[in-house]
PASEBA-1860 file (N, C-alpha, C; in nm, 3 decimals):
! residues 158
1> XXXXXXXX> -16.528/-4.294/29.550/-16.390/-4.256/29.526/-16.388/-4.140/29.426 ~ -16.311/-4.049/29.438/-16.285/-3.929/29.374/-16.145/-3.961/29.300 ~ -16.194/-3.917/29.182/-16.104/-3.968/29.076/-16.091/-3.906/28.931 ~ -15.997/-3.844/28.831/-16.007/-3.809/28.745/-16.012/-3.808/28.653 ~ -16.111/-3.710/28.558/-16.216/-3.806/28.435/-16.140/-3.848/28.373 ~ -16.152/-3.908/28.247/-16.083/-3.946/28.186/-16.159/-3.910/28.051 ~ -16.107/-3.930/27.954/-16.132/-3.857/27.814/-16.259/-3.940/27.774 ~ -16.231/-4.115/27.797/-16.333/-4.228/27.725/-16.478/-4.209/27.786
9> XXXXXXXX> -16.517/-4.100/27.897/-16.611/-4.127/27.975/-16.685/-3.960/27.876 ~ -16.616/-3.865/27.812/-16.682/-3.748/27.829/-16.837/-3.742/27.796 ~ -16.868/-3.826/27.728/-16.988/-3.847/27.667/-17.105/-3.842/27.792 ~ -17.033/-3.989/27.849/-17.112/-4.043/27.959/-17.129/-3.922/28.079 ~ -17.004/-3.808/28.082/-17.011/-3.734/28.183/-17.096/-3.633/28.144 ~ -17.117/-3.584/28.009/-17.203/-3.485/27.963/-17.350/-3.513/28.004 ~ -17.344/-3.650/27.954/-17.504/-3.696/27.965/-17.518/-3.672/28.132 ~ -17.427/-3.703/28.199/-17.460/-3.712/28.363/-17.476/-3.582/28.405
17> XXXXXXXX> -17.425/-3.452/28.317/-17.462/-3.284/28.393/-17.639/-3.320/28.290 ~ -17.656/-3.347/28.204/-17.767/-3.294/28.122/-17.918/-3.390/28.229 ~ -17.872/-3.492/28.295/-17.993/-3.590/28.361/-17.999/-3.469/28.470 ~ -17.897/-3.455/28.582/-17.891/-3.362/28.683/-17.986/-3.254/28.715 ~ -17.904/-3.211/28.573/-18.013/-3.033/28.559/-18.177/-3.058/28.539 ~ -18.188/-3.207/28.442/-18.303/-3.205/28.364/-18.364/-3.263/28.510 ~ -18.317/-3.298/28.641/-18.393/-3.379/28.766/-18.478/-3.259/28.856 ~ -18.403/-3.149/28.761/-18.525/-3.028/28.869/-18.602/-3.012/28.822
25> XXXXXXXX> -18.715/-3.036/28.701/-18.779/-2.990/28.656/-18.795/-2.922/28.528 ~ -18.682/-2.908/28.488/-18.708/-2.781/28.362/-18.808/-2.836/28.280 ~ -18.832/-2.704/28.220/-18.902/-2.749/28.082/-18.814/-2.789/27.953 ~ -18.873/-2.817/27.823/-18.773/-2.912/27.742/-18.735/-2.780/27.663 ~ -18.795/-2.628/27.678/-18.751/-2.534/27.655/-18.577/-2.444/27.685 ~ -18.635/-2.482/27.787/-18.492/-2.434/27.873/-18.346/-2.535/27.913 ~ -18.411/-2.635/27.891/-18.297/-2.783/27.916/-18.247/-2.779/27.750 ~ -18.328/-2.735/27.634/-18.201/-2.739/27.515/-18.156/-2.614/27.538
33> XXXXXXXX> -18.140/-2.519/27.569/-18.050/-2.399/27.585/-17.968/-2.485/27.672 ~ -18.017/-2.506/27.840/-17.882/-2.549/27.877/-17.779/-2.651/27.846 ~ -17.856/-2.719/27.778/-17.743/-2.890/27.685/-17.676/-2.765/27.601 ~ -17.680/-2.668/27.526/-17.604/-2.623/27.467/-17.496/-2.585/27.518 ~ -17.510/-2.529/27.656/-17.350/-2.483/27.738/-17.309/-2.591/27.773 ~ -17.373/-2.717/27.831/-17.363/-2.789/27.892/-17.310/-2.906/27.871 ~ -17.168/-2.910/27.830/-17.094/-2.940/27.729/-16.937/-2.967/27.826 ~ -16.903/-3.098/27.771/-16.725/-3.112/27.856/-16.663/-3.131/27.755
41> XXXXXXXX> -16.545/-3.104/27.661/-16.452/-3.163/27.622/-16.317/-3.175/27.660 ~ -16.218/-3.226/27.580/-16.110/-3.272/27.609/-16.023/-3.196/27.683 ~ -15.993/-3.101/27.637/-15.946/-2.991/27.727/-15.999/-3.001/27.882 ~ -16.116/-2.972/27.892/-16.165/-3.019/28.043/-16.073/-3.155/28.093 ~ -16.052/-3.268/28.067/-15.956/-3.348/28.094/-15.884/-3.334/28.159 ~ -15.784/-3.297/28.025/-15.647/-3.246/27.984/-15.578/-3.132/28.084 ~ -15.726/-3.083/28.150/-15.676/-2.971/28.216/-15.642/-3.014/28.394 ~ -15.656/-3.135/28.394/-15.652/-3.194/28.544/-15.732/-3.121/28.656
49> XXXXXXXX> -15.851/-3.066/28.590/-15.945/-2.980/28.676/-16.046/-3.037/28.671 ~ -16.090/-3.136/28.627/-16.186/-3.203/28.630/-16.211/-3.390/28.679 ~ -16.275/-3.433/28.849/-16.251/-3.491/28.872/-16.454/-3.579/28.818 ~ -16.450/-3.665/28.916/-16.559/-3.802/28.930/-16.550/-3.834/29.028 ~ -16.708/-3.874/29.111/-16.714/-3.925/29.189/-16.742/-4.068/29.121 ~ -16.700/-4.174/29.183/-16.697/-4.316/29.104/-16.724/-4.381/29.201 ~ -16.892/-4.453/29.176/-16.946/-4.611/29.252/-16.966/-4.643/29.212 ~ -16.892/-4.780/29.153/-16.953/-4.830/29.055/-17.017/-4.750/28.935
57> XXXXXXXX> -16.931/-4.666/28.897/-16.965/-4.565/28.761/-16.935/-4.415/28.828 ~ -16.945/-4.366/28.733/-16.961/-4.153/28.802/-17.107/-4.166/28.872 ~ -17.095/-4.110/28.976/-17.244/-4.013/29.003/-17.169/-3.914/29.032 ~ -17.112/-3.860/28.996/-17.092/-3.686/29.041/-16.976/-3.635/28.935 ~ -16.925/-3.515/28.931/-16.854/-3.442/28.863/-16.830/-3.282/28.935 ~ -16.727/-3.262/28.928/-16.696/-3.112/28.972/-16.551/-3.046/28.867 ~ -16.525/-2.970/28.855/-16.436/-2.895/28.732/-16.410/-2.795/28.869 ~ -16.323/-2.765/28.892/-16.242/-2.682/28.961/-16.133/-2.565/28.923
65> XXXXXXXX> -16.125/-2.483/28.922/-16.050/-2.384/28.868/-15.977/-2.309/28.974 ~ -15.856/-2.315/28.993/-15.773/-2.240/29.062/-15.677/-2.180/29.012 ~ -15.692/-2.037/29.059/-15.632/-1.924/28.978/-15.564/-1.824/29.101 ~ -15.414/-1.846/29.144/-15.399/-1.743/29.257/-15.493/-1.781/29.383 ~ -15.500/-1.635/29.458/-15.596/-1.632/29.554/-15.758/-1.670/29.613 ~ -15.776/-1.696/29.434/-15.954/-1.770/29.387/-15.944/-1.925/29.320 ~ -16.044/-1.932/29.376/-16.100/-2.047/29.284/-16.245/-2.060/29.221 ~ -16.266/-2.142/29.141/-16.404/-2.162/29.099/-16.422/-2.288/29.067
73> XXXXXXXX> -16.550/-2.339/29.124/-16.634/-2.442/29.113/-16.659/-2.393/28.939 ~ -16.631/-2.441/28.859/-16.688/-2.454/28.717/-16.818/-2.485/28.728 ~ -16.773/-2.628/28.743/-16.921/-2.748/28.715/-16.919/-2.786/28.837 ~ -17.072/-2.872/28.921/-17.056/-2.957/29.002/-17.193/-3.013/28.983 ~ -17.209/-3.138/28.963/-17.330/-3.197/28.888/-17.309/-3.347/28.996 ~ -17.467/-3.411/29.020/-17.471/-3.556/29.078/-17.578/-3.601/29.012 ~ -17.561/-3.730/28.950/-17.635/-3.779/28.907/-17.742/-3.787/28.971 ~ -17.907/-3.809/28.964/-18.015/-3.850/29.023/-17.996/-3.918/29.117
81> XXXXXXXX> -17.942/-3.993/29.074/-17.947/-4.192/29.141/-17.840/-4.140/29.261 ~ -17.774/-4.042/29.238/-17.657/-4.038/29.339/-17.696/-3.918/29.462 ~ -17.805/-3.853/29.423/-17.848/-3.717/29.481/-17.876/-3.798/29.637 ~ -17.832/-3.680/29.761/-17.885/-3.770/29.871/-17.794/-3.850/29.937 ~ -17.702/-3.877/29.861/-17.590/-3.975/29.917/-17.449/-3.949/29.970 ~ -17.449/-3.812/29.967/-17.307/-3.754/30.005/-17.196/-3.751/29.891 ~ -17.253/-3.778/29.755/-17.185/-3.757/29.658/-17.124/-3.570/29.605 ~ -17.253/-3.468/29.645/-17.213/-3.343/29.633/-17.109/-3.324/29.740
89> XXXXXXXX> -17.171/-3.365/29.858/-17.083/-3.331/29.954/-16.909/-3.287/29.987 ~ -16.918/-3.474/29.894/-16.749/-3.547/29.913/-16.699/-3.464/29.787 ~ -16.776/-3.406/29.703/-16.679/-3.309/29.584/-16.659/-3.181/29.617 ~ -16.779/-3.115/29.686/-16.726/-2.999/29.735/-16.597/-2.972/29.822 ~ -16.580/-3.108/29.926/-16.502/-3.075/30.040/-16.350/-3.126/29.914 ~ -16.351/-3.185/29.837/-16.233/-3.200/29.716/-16.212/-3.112/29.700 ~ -16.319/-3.017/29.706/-16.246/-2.885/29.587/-16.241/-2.807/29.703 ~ -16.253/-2.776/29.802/-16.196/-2.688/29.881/-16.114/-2.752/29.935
97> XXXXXXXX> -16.036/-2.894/30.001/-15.934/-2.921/30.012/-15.784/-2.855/29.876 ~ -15.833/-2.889/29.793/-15.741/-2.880/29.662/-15.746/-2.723/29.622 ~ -15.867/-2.661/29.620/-15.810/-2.549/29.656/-15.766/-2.475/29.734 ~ -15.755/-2.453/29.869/-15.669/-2.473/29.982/-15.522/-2.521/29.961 ~ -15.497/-2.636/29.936/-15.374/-2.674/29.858/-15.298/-2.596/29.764 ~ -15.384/-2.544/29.676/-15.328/-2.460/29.577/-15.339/-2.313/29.585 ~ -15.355/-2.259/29.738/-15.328/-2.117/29.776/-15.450/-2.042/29.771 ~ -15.542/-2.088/29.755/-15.689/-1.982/29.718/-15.749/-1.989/29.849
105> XXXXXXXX> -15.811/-1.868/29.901/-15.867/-1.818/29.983/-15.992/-1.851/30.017 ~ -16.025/-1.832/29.874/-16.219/-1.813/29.876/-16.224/-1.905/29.716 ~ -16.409/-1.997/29.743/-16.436/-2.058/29.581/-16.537/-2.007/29.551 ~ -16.580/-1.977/29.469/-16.697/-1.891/29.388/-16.795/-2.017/29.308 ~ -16.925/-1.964/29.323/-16.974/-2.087/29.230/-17.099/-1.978/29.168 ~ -17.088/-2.012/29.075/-17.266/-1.964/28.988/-17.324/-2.080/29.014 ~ -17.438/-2.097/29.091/-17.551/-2.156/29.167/-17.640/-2.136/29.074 ~ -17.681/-2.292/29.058/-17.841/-2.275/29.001/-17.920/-2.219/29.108
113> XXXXXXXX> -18.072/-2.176/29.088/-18.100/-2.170/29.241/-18.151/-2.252/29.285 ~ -18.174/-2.334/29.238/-18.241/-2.455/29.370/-18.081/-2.529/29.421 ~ -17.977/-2.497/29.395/-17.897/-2.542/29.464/-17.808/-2.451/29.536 ~ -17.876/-2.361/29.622/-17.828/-2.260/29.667/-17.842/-2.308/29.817 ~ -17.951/-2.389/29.857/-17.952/-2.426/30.001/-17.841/-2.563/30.023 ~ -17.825/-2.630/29.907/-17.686/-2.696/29.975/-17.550/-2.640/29.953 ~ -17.541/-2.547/29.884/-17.453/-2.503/29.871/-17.383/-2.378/30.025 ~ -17.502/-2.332/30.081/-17.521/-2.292/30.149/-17.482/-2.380/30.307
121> XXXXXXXX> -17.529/-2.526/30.296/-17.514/-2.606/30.374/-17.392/-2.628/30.400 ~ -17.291/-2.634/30.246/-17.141/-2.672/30.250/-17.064/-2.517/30.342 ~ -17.100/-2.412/30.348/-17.039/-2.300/30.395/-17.027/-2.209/30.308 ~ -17.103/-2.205/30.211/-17.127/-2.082/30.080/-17.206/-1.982/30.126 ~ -17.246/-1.866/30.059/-17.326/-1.742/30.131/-17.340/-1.672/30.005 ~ -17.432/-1.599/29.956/-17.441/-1.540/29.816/-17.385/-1.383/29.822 ~ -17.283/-1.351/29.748/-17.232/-1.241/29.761/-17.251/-1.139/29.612 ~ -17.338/-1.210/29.514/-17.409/-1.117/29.409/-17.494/-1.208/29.322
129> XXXXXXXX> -17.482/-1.152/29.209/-17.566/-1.251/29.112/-17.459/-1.226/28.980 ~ -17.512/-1.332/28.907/-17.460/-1.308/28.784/-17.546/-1.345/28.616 ~ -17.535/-1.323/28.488/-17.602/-1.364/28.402/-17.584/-1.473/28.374 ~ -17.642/-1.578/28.347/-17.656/-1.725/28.260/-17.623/-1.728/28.129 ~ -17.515/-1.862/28.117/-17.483/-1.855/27.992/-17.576/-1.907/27.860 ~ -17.699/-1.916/27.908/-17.755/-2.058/27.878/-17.882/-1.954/27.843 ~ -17.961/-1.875/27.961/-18.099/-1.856/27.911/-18.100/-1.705/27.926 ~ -18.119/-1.623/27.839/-18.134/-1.427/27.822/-18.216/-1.426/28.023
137> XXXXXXXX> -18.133/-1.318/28.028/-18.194/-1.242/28.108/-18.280/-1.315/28.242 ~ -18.148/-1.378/28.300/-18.208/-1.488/28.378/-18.067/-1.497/28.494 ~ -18.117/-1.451/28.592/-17.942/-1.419/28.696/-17.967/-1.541/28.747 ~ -17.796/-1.571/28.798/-17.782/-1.677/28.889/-17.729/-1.584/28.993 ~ -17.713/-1.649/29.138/-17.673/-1.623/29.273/-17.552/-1.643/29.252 ~ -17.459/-1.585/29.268/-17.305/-1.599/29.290/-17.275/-1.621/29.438 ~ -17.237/-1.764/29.430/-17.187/-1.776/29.596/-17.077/-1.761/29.643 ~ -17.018/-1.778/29.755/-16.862/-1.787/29.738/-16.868/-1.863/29.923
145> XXXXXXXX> -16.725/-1.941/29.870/-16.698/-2.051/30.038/-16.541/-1.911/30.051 ~ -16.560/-1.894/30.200/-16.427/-1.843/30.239/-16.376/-1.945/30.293 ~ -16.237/-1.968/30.252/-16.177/-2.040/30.301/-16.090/-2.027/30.394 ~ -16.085/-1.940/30.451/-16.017/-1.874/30.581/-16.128/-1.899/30.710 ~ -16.232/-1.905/30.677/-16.337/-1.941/30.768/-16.348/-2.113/30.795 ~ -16.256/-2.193/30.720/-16.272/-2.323/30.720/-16.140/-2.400/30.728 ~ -16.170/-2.486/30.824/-16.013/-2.577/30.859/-16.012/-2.664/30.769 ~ -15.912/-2.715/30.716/-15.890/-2.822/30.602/-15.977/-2.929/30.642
153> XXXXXX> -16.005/-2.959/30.550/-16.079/-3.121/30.629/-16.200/-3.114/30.658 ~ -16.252/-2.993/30.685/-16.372/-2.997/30.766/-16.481/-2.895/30.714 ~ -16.605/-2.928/30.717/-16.717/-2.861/30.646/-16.774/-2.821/30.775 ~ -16.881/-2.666/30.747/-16.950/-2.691/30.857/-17.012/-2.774/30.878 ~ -17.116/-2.796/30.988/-17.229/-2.874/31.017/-17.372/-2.811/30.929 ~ -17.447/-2.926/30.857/-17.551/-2.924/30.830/-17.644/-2.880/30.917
END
């Protein structure tokens, strides 16, 4: 169930982007730079842009930003335990339902890169790169979903 965070969990939701990132591998070099961005507070809430996937607890998280004709994937994080299970899935197709809803065209995401092939899977395509907030001189893939290319409701096929 997709559902929105709530303030008592931020802790628990921080820790759930910091396991995520730390499930690819990094080194313990580069995982404290990213715990430093890698950060939710209240405002995130407050801002009703930030939902949960909830089984029996969060495995997932996405922050959504809709602005006009764009949107942006902020955050979109699945716990380990949840990776595999259609937990990214069911948040992406949230946030392009809801943004759709709220008039935006196209969603933009800064892609780690190892999550560029599901992102890719959902109907994303890399249309530049961009800098990291987290580590010097280190681009991410800028993706973007058109949403004119996609009927409500419906993702492509894997």
């Amino acid at each position: 169930m997709i559902r929105p965070a709530r303030l008592d969990e931020l802790e628990a939701l921080t820790g759930l982007m910091h396991r995520s990132k730390a499930h690819w591998g990094y080194d313990e070099d580069f995982m404290a730079a990213a715990r430093a961005v890698l950060q939710l507070s209240a405002q995130d809430v407050e801002s009703k842009q930030l939902v949960v996937f909830d089984a029996d607890g969060p495995q997932g998280l996405c922050k959504l930003v809709v602005d006009g004709g764009g949107a942006e994937i902020n955050k979109l994080f699945v716990a380990p335990e949840g990776m595999g299970k259609g937990v990214g899935r069911a948040l992406v197709q949230w946030a392009i339902e809801t943004a759709h809803a709220g008039g935006a065209t196209r969603i933009e995401i800064e892609a780690d890169p190892g999550a560029v092939p599901f992102y890719q899977r959902m109907g994303a395509h890399e249309i530049g790169r961009v800098p990291s907030e987290a580590i010097a001189d280190r681009m991410l893939p800028l993706m973007q979903i058109d949403l004119t290319d996609l009927a409500p409701g419906r993702l492509r096929s894997i």
